[in-house]
C-alpha positions in Angstrom: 8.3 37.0 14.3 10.9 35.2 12.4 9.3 33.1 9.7 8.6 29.1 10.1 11.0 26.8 9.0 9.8 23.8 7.0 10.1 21.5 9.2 8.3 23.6 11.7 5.7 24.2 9.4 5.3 20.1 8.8 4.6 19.8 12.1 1.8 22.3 12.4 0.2 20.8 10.0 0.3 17.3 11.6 -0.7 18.8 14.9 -3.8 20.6 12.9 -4.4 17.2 11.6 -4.0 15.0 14.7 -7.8 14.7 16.0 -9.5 14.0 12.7 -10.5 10.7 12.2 -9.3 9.4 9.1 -10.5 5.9 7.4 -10.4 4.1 4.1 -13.4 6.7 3.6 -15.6 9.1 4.8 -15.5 12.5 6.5 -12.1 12.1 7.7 -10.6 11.4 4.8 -12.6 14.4 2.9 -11.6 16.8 5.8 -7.9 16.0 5.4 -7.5 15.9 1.6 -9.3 19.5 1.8 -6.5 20.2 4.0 -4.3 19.4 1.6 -5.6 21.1 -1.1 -5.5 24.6 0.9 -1.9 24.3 1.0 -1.5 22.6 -2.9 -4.5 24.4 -4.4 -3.6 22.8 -7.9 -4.5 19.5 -6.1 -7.9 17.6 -7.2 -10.1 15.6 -4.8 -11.1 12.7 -7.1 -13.5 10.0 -5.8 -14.1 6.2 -6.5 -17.9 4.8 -6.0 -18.4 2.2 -3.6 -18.8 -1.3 -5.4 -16.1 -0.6 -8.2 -14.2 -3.3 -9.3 -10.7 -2.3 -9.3 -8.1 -5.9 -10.7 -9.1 -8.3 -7.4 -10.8 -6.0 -5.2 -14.0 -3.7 -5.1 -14.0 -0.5 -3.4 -15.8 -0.6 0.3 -18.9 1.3 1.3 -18.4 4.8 3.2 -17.9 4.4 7.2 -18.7 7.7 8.9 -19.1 7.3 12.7 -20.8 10.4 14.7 -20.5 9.0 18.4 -19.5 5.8 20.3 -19.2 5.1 24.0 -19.7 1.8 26.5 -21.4 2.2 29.8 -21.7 0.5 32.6 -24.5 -0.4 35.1 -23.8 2.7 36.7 -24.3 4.9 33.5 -20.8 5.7 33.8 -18.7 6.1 30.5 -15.7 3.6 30.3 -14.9 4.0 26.9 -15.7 6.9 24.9 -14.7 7.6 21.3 -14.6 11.7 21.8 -11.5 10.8 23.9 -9.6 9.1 21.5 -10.3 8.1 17.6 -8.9 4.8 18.2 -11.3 3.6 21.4 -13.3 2.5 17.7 -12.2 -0.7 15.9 -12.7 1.0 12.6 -15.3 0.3 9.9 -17.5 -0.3 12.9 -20.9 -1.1 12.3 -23.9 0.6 14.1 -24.9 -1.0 17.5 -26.9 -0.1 20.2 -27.2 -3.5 22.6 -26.7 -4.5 26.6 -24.4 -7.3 27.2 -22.3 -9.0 29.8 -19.5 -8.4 30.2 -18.3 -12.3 29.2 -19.9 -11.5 25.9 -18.3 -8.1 25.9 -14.9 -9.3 25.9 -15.5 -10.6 22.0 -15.7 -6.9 21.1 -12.6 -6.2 23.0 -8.9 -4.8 22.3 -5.8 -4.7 24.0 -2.5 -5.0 24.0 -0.8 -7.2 26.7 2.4 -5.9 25.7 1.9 -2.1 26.4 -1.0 -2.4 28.8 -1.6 1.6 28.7 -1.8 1.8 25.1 -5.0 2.0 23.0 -4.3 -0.5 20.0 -5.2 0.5 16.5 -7.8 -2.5 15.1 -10.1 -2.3 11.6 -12.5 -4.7 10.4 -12.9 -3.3 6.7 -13.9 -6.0 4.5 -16.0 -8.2 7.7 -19.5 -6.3 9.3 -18.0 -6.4 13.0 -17.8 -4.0 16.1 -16.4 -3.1 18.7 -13.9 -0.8 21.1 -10.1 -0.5 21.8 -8.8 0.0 25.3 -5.6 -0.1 27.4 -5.1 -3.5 28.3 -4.6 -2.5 32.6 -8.3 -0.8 32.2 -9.7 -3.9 30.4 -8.5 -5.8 33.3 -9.8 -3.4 35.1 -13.8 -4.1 34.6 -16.0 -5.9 37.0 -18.5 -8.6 36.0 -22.1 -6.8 35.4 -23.7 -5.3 32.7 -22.5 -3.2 29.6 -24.2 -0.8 27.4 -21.9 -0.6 23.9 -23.5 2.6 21.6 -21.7 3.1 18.0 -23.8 5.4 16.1 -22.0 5.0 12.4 -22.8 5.0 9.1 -21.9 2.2 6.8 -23.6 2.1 2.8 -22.7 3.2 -0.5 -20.5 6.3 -0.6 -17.5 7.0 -2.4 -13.8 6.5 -1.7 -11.9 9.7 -1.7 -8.1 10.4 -3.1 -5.9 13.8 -4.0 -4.0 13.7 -7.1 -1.7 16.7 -8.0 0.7 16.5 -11.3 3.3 19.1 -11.9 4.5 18.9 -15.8 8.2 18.9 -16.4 9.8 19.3 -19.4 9.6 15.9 -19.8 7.3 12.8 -20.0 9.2 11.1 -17.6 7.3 10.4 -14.4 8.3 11.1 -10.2 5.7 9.1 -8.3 5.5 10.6 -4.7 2.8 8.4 -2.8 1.2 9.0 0.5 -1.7 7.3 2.1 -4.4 9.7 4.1 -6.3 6.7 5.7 -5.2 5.8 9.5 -6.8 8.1 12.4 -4.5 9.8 15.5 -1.1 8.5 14.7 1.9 10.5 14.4 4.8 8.7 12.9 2.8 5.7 10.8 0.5 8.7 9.5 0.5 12.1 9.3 4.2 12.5 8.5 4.1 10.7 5.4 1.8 13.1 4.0 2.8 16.3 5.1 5.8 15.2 4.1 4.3 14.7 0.3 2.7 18.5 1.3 5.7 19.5 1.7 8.3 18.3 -1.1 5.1 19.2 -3.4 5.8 22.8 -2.0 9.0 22.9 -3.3 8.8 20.7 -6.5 6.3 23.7 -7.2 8.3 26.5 -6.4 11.1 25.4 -9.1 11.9 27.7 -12.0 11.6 24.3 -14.2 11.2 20.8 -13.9 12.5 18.0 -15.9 10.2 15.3 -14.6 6.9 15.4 -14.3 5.6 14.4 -10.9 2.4 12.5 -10.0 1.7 12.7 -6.4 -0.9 11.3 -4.7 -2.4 11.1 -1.6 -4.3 7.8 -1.2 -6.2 5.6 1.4 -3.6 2.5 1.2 -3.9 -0.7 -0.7 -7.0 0.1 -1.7 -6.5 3.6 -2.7 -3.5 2.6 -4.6 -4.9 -0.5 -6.2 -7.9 1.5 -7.4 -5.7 4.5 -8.4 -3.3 2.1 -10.4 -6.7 0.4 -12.2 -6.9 3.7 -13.8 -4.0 5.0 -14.4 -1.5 1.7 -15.1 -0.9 1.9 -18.6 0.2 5.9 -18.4 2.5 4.8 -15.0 4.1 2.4 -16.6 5.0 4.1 -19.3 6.1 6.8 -18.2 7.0 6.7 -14.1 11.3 6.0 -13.7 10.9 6.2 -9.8 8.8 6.7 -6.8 8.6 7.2 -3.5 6.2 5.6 -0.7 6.7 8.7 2.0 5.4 7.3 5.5 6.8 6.9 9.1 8.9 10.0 8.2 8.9 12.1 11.3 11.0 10.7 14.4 14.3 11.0 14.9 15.1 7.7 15.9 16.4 5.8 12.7 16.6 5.9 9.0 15.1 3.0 7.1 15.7 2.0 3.3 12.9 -0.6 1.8 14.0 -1.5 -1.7 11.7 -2.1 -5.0 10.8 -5.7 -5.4 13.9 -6.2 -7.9 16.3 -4.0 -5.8 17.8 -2.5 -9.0 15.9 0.1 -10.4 17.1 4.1 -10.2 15.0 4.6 -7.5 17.2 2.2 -5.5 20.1 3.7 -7.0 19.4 6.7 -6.5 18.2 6.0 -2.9 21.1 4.1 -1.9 23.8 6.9 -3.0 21.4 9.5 -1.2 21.8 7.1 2.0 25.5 6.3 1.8 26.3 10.0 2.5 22.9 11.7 4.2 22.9 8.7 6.8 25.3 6.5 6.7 23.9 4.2 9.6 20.7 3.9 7.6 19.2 0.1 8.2 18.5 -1.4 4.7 15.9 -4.2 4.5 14.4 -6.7 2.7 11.4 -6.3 -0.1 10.1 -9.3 2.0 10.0 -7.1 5.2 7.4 -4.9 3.1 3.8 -3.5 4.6 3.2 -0.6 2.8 2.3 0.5 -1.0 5.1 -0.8 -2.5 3.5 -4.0 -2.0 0.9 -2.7 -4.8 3.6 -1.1 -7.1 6.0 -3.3 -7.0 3.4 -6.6 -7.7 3.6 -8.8 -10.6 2.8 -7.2 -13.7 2.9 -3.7 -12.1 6.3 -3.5 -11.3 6.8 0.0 -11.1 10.4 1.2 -9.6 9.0 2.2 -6.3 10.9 2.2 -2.9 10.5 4.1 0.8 13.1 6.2 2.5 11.9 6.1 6.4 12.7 7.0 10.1 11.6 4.1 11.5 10.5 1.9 9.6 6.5 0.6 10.2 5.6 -2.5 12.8 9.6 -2.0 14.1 9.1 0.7 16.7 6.8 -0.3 19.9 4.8 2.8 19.5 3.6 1.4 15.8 -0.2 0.9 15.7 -1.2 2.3 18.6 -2.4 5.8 20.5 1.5 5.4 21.9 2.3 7.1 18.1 1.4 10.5 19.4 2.9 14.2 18.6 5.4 13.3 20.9 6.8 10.9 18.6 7.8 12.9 16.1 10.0 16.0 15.9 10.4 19.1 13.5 14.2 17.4 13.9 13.0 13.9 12.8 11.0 15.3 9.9 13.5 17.8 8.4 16.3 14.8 8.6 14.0 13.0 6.4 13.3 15.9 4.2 16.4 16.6 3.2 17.0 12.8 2.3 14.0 12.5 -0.4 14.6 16.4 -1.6 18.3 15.0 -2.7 16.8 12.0 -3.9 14.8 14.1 -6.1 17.3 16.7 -6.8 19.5 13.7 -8.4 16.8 12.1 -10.3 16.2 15.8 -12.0 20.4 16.0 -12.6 20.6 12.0 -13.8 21.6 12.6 -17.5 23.4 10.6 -20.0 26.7 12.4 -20.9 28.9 11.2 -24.2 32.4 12.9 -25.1 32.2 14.8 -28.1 36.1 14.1 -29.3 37.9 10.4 -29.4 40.7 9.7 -27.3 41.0 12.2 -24.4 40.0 15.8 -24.9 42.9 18.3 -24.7 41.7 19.6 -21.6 45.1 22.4 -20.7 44.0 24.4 -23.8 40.1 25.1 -22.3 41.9 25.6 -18.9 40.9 22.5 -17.1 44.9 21.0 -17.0 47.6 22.3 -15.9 50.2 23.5 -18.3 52.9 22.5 -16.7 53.7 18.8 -16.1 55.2 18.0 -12.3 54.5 14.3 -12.6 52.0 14.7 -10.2 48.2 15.1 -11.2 45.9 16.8 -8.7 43.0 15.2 -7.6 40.3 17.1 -9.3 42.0 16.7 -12.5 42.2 13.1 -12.2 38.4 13.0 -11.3 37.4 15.2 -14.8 39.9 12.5 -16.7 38.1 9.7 -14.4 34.8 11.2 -15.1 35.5 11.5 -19.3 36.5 8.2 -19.3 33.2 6.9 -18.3 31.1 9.4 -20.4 30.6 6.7 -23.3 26.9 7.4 -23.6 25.9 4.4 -22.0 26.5 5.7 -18.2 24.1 8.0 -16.4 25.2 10.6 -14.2 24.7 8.3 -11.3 27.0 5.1 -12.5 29.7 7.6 -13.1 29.6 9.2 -9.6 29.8 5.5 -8.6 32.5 4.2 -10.7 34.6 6.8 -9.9 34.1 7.1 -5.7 32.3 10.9 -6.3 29.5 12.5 -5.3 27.0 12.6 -7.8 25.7 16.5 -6.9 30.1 16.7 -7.7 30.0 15.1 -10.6 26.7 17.2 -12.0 28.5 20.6 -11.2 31.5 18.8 -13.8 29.4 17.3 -16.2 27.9 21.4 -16.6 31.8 22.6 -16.7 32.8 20.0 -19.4 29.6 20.9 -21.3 30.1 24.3 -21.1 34.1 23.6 -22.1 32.5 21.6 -25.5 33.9 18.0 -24.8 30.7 16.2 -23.5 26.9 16.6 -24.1 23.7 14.8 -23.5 22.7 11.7 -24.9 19.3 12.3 -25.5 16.8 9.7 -24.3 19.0 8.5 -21.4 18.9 9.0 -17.5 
């Protein structure tokens, strides 16, 4: 049997994932970091106690849910949460009560809009209940009497994260961050972290490192808010760019979301990665933001932190909802994106400061980079290593070069190693 690809292997793991349901907290969460940590055994499971004060907010109690159904009159089950994960408005405190079907309808979900689509509803921070339901079977229910049976859990506990670091040779920092915290949804969930899994894999499986790179797998906003109020003054430091991976798996789109500033080297980085992987990609606005990056990128945080999507959250119909099935995404839409954050990386590793060792231009004919004979005419590839020495003043990263001269930066990496190699440039230490 011929062996997996990645992409196919991504999607495995999302469909292994799929049925668990996944919280702020709780089983879920526990189940699917130990997931993680079977593929990533260097990963740790680390754990936050409920009532910790992390800057603003304090860490929830632990929701675990066992059962949850509503009857009718007739006994007969009209919702039931075995069905689907999301028939449960999440963080759903126990009840066991009769009530008609008037006072039902305050404990009911639906969405209008896509009338056969289960919506996805929490209530984290507010004691509330109640159940999620196409909107066509909502309509659906005659006047009478309902039973409505949640059997959860809600008291102290502990909120749940994966952290896995894999030293470079330097201090430098990669942030990759993924959130482990919504139930059954495809796109808005489970691709962003097996897509973490997945460049993790691979970071691992390099001979070396330059960067070191922090990844972490995190229930969102308060997972990253609580992870940051340990671990700021070391991220700030030390972290040059990061990554929020999530709504990484269909094939629809791809989506840019810039750091707050719009002008740190992840957004470099990312934007030359774009311009050539997927040229069509849909660039928005840091005010169109909904994810992590509205933690890292805050006042006084303001770590260089941007998402490379598919489609991008709350733009596809699907988003929030049981509509955001398997279906949804694609080994296709997964390995496109892939490829776009593993060159992202790659350039970040490459992104060095080069200076010419001689003034005034190196005589390049007498290493064999020029021709010896002058026609008047100089071929293009010589006039990009003239184009490129020109810029190599020490103050230009690999990246600014590539841009100043209309090159490819992976092009201009295999150069800079030639023109190292030939004596004329080397690194500026402390740079890129």
């Amino acid at each position: 049997m011929a062996e997996k690809t990645i992409s196919e292997e991504m999607y495995g793991w999302a469909q292994d994932l799929f049925p668990l349901c996944r919280s702020l907290t709780g089983e879920g969460v526990r189940q699917t970091l130990s997931y993680f940590c079977d593929l990533l055994p260097e990963m740790k499971i680390l754990e936050v106690p409920s009532g910790t004060k992390v800057f603003d907010w304090t860490v929830p109690d632990e929701w675990n849910i066992e059962e949850a159904y509503l009857l009718d009159e007739d006994e007969n089950r009209i919702v039931d949460f075995s069905d689907h994960n999301l028939h449960v408005v999440g963080y759903s405190e126990p009840v066991d009560t009769w009530l008609t079907l008037e006072e039902l309808q305050d404990h009911l979900y639906s969405l209008p809009k896509l009338p056969d689509a289960i919506p996805y509803v929490t209530s984290y921070y507010k004691r509330h209940w109640g159940f999620c339901l196409p909107h066509n079977q909502r309509q659906a229910l005659k006047p009478g009497k309902y039973r409505a049976v949640i059997k959860s859990t809600l008291q102290p506990g502990v909120l749940n994260y994966g952290e896995l670091i894999l030293p470079g040779r330097e201090t430098s920092e990669v942030l990759l961050s993924t959130y482990i915290c919504h139930p059954s949804m495809a796109n808005n969930e489970l691709s962003g972290p097996v897509m973490t899994a997945a460049l993790a894999l691979w970071l691992a499986s390099q001979p070396e490192r330059r960067h070191t790179y922090r990844i972490v797998f995190l229930p969102e906003t308060i997972g990253s808010i609580a992870y940051m109020s340990e671990h700021l003054e070391t991220m700030k430091s030390n972290v040059i760019a990061g990554y929020v991976v999530t709504c990484v798996g269909d094939d629809r789109a791809y989506s840019f979301l810039p750091s707050r500033n719009g002008n740190t080297l992840a957004d470099r980085v990312t934007r030359h990665v774009l311009a050539r992987h997927c040229p069509d990609c849909v660039e928005y606005s840091f005010l169109d933001r909904g994810s992590d990056e509205r933690q890292y990128c805050s006042p006084g945080i303001d770590l260089p932190v941007v998402s490379v999507m598919r489609s991008k959250y709350n733009t596809y119909p699907e988003y929030h909802t049981s509509l955001d099935d398997l279906s949804l995404i694609s080994p296709q839409g997964l390995e496109g994106a892939f490829e776009a954050l593993q060159q992202c990386l790659r350039v970040l590793e490459a992104n060095k400061v080069w200076r010419c060792t001689v003034p005034c231009e190196p005589n390049l004919a007498k290493r064999g980079l020029y021709p010896t004979l002058s026609s008047g005419d100089i071929d293009a590839q010589v006039r990009k290593t003239l184009n490129f020495l020109a810029y190599a003043d020490g103050g230009n990263d690999l990246l600014a070069i590539a841009e100043k001269i209309g090159a490819d930066v992976f092009e201009c990496e295999a150069l800079s190693q030639v023109l190292q190699e030939a004596g004329v440039i080397e690194e500026a230490k402390g740079g890129g």
